[in-house]
Structures are given as structure tokens and as C-alpha cells.
N, C-alpha and C positions, 0 to 999 in steps of 0.2 A: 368581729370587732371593727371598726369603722377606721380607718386609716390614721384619723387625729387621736382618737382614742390610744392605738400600738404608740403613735408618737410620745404620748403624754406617758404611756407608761414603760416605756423604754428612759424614757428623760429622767422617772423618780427611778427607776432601777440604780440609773449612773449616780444619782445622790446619793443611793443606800451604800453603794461602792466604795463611793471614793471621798464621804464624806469624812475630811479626818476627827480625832478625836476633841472635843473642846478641852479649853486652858485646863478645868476642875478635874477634866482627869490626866491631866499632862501636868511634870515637874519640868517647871518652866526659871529656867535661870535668870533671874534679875542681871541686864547688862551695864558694868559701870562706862561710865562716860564724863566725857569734858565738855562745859557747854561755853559760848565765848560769842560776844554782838559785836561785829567785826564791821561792820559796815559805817560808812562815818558820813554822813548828810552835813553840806554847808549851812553856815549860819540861815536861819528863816527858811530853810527848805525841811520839808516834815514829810516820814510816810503818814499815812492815814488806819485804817484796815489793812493789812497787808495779806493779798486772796491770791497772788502766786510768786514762787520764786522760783528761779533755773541759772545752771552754770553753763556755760559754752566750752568748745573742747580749748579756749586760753584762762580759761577758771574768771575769764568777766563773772560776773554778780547782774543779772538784771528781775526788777523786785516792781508786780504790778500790784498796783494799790490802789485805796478808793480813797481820792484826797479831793480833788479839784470842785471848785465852789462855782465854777462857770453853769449857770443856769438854775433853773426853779425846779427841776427834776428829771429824772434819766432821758425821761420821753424826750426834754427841750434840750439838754447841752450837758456836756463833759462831768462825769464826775470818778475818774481813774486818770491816772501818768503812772508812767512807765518810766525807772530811774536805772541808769548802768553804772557799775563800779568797778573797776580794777580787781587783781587777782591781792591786793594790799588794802582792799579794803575802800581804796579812796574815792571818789564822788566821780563820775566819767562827764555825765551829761544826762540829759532827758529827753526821751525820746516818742515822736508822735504827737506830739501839741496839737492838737488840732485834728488828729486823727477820728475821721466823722463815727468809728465802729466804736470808740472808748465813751462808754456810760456807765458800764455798774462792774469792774475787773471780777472776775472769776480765776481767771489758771491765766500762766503764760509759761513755755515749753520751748527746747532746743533743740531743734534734729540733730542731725550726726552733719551736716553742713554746714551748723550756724546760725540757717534761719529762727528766727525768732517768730513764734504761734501766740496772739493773742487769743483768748477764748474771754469772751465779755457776754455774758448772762442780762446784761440791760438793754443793749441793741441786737442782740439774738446773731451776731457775726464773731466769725473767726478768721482773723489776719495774717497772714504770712509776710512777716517783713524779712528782706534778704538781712545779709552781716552788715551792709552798706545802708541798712537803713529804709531801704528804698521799697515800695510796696508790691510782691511778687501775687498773691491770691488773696481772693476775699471770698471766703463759704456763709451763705444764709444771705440774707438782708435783712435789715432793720426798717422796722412802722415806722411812716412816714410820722412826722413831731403834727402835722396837721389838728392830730390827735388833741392835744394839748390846746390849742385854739376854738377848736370843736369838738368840743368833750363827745364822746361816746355816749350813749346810755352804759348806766352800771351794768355788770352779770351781776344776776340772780343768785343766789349759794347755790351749789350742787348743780350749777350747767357743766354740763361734762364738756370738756378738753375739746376743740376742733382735732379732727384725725392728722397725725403725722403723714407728712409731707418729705418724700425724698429731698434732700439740699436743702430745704428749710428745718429753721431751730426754733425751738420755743423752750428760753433760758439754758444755752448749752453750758458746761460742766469743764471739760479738759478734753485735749488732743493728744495724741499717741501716734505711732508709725511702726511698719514691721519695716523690715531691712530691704525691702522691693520700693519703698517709698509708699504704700497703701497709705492710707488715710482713716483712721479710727475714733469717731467723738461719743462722749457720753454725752448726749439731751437730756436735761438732766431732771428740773425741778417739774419743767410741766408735759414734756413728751415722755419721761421715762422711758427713752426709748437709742440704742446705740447705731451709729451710723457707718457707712463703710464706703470711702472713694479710693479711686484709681489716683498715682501720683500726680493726674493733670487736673483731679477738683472733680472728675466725673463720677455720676452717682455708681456705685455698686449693689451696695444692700441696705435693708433698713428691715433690724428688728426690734421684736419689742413690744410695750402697753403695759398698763397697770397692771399689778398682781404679785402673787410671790410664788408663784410657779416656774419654773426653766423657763427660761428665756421671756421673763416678765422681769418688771423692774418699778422700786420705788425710788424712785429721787437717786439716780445712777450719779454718781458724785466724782466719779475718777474713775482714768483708766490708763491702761499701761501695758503695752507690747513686749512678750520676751524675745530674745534672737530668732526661737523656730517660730514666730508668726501666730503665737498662741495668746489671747488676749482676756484681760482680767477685768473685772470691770467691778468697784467699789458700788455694790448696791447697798448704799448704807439703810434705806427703810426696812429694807429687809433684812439687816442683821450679817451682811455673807459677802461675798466676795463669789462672783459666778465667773468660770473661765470659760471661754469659749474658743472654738478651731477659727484659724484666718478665714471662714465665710460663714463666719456669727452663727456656728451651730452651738448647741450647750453641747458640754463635756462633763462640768463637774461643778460643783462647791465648794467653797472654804467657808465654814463657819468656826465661832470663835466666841466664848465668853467672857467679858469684860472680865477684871479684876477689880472688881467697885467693892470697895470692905465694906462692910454692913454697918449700916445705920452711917453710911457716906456724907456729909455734909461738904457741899463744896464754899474753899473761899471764896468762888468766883461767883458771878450770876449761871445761873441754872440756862441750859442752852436745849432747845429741842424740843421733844415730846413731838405726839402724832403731826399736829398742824404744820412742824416744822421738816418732816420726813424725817422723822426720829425713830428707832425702835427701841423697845426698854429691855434690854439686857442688862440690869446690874442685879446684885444678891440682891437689896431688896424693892420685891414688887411693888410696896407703898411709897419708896422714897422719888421725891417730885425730879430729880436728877436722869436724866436719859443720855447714856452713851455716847451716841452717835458713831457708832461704829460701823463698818471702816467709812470716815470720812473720805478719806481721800488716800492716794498709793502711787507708789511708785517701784521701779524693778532697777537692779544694779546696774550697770554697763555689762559686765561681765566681760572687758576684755584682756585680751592676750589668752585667750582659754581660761579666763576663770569662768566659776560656777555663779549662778544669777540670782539673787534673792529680793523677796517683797518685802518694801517696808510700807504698814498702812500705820493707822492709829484710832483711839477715841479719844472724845470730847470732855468724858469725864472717866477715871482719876486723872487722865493728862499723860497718857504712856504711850508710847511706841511698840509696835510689835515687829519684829523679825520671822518673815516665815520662809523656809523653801519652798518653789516652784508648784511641787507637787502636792503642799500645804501645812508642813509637819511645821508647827510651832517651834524656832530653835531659842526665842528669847524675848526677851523685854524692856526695854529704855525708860525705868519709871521716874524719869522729871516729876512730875504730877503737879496739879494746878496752882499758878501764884505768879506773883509778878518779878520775882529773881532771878537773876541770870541762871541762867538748870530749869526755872520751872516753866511753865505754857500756858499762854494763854489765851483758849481754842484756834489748835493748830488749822491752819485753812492749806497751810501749801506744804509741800516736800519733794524734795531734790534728792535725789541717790546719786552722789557724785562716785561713790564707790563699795562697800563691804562696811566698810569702816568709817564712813564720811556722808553724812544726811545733815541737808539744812531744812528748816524748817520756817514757815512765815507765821505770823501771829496776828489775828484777827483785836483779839482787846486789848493788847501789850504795843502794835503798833509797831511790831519790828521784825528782825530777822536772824533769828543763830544759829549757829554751827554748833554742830554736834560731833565729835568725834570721839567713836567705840573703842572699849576695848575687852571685848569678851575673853580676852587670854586672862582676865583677872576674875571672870565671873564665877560667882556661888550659885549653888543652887538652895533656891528658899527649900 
């Protein structure tokens, strides 16, 4: 057998391994919780989308959104700010005006130093700005706007993706870090594909390409580093969550069956389906509703020696999941979809400030809540 061959099937071995059990046959505890929009914007100042949120180790608030009206479309000019708030709630400032990489906000992320990680999916860059504001790295580059003056010829449907490029993105997703300083992006909507630098911006690895095989990926949506340097990556077209070792080998799978009751009607607008890198995991196959699961994830801090867990979510019924490391389903945060304070509406962003403490950003509500758990009160359905 031919060397990629052992590989590919060494890789469905590790699936069959270590794939855990889905939700339907797991008794999975509904987790109560307190939900609370803590954040207070000055008169005439408005989030828009809200596509990331992160705390800093002073529990700052800072919340990237897609608001800004400067320009006629992503290609020509600004349409994301980046707003900070206090550990109270209150309105800090706004930061980056004029920052040339902010066009279309995706994620924005805190290391263990500070720094603040843009990820913008409209100019295909990702920012490092220090605590002080000031601008430390820029990963990818963004097309020249030329574009927009001198329109392009259109692509044809079905011209396949120019091949990924080391250090270049094409629509990046979220950034991540192992505790050496590495460097981890999910490329997300049209390279499907995860990237790997050295703490100085240099390239390391680059895997990846269409598919739903190990170490393939549909619309890679988030990612997230645990302490041993083991990395998750929210493949939501494919339905799973694929882990991989610090140098982007596959390991394993998480997969996961929505909890969509049958015959589901959402209040909300219906979000997804294939064009949007959606897979359709709900009870039922007919109804026009797609998941979107795992959108997006995030892993606890885990410090003082606690233990680490993943929170991801889907799009519809609107719930959070809890899982440990190695993938066992411990619970469920069922908000579910609506415009009230407790419910969601399509979460885009999440914060694991701790165990117990997940904020979340909201794409059609326009805002940002706190969520704090308390599974010492949970039932099991």
C-alpha cells in the first residue's frame, strides 16, 4: 500500500478510536445559568454585528464589530471598530480608527500578555496590537483597493480557489497560541486550511484543502490552543471539531449532534445551508434550518491547576455546549434563539474567561452577554 494510502488509513483508524459518543446517545445535562448585557456604549455610539469578543487578564471588555460606514465596500474602506470597556462595564475608548487591516471584523483574541489579535476576514490580515495600543505584527496582506477602480473580470462559478500560500490568507477565521508563543490561524471561508508560525510571524506549517477527511477542512471557523499545545479547530462544514498535535498532525475528532427538536421552526431568520459552509445536522433532514455547528470555540484558561474545557455552540436551537478536552459531552447552556436577554442571536464570538464564566457576541441582537454557569444546580433531562 502506498505510503498516503497507510496515512489515510491510520488517520480513519484514530476516528474510529477516539470518536466520542454523539449527544442522542449521551444524557446530557441541561446547564442553568444567568444571562446579563453588561456593556454600556455612549450616547450615538452603536455596536453593529458583533463577530468578536475577549477579556484581558484586567477583565477590560474589548468587542470587534462591523459598524463603520466609511466607504462603498470592504475592498475601498473601513467597515469594523474595535470598542474597550472596563472591568464595570463602562465605555473605555475606541481603538484603531483608521487601522488600514479593519474591513469586514471576524474574531479578535487576548494572549496571556495583552496583546490584542485582530483577525479581519475582509482584508485577509491579522493585527497584533500591544496593551498600549501600538501596532507589534501584521500576518497576510490585504488586495490592493485598486481593485475597486478597476474592476476585475468576474470568476466564473466553480473556478477552484488559487492554492494556499504559506503567510497568506484568504478570509482568515480566529487566532490561537500554545504557551511557547506559536502562532495558530484557522483560513477559514476560502483556504479551508490552518496555519502554524513561530512567536516572530515566521512561517512553520500549512495544512489542509477541501474535504472531510483528517486534516481536510470546510469553512475552519475557530480555533483554540489547550496548555499541552494540542489544538482544536471548529470545522463547522463538517460537522466536528478535528484536534490536532502542535505540528498540525490529526489526532482525533469531536463530533456532536445538535439538539434541534423536530419539526424546529426558528424565530429567527434561518442562517446557513451548504453555500454558507453549513452542515445539516438537526432531527429533521427536511427542515430548511442548518446548525451550524461548531461555529466557533473556545478552551478555559485552566489556571492555578484547574482542569480545561471547550465551549463551542450552534446556530440553531441557540445552545452552548460544554465538553472535556478529550471530548465527553459534560453539558448544555440552552438560551436558544430570540431577542431576550438569555436568548441568542447567531452567536459569532466566545470568551472562556473561566469554568463558569463565557461571554458571548451576537451577530443579529448587535450585542454582547455574560453568561455565568451553574451546573451545581443542573438536572439531567
Amino acid at each position: 500500500m502506498a505510503k498516503q494510502g497507510l496515512s489515510t488509513l491510520f488517520a480513519l483508524l484514530a476516528v474510529a478510536a477516539f470518536t466520542p459518543a454523539t449527544a442522542a446517545q449521551q444524557q446530557v445535562p441541561s446547564i442553568p445559568f444567568d444571562a446579563t448585557e453588561p456593556l454600556k456604549l455612549p450616547i450615538d455610539v452603536y455596536f453593529g454585528e458583533v463577530a468578536g469578543v475577549a477579556l484581558n487578564s484586567k477583565r477590560h471588555v474589548f468587542v470587534y464589530t462591523r459598524t463603520n460606514t466609511q466607504g462603498a465596500s470592504i475592498t475601498e474602506g473601513q467597515r469594523a471598530q474595535l470598542f474597550e470597556f472596563g472591568p464595570d462595564g463602562e465605555f473605555v475608548k475606541e481603538i484603531g480608527r483608521g487601522l488600514y487591516s479593519m474591513a469586514w471584523a471576524h474574531s479578535v483574541r487576548i494572549d496571556k500578555q495583552d496583546n490584542i489579535w485582530l483577525v479581519d476576514n475582509g482584508s485577509d490580515e491579522i493585527v497584533e496590537l500591544g496593551a498600549d495600543y501600538r501596532k507589534k505584527m501584521v500576518l497576510g496582506r490585504r488586495e490592493e483597493s485598486v481593485g475597486a477602480r478597476n474592476p476585475r473580470p468576474p470568476v466564473a462559478p466553480g473556478t477552484p480557489v488559487r492554492p494556499a500560500r504559506p503567510g497568506y490568507f484568504n478570509e482568515p477565521t480566529d487566532v490561537a497560541w500554545d504557551l511557547q508563543g506559536n502562532i495558530f490561524i484557522s483560513d477559514g471561508y476560502r483556504n479551508t486550511n490552518v496555519h502554524k508560525f513561530d512567536k516572530d510571524g515566521n512561517n512553520v506549517k500549512l495544512v489542509g484543502g477541501p474535504g472531510g477527511e483528517p486534516l481536510q477542512f470546510k469553512t475552519p471557523h475557530g480555533i483554540a490552543v489547550d496548555k499541552k499545545g494540542m489544538v482544536y479547530v471548529a470545522d463547522r462544514g463538517n460537522g466536528r471539531i478535528q484536534v490536532l498535535d502542535n505540528n498540525l498532525n490529526f489526532v482525533r475528532e469531536i463530533k456532536y449532534q445538535t439538539s434541534m427538536p423536530k419539526d424546529y421552526v426558528s424565530p429567527l431568520p434561518d442562517f446557513g445551508g451548504e453555500g454558507r459552509g453549513g452542515s445539516q445536522t438537526q432531527a429533521d433532514a427536511n427542515s430548511p434550518v442548518w446548525s451550524l455547528w461548531p461555529n466557533t470555540i473556545c478552551i478555559t484558561p485552566g489556571d492555578n491547576g484547574e482542569e480545561q474545557y471547550i465551549y463551542t455552540h450552534d446556530m440553531f436551537p441557540g445552545y452552548l455546549q460544554k465538553f472535556s478536552l478529550d471530548g465527553k459531552l459534560l453539558g448544555e447552556v440552552r438560551a436558544g434563539a430570540g431577542r431576550k436577554v438569555g436568548q441568542v442571536g447567531w452567536i459569532h464570538a466566545l470568551a472562556c474567561v473561566s469554568e463558569n464564566e463565557v461571554w458571548v457576541g451576537e451577530l443579529l441582537n448587535w450585542r454582547v452577554q455574560k453568561f455565568v454557569l451553574h451546573p451545581d444546580r443542573a438536572a439531567k433531562r
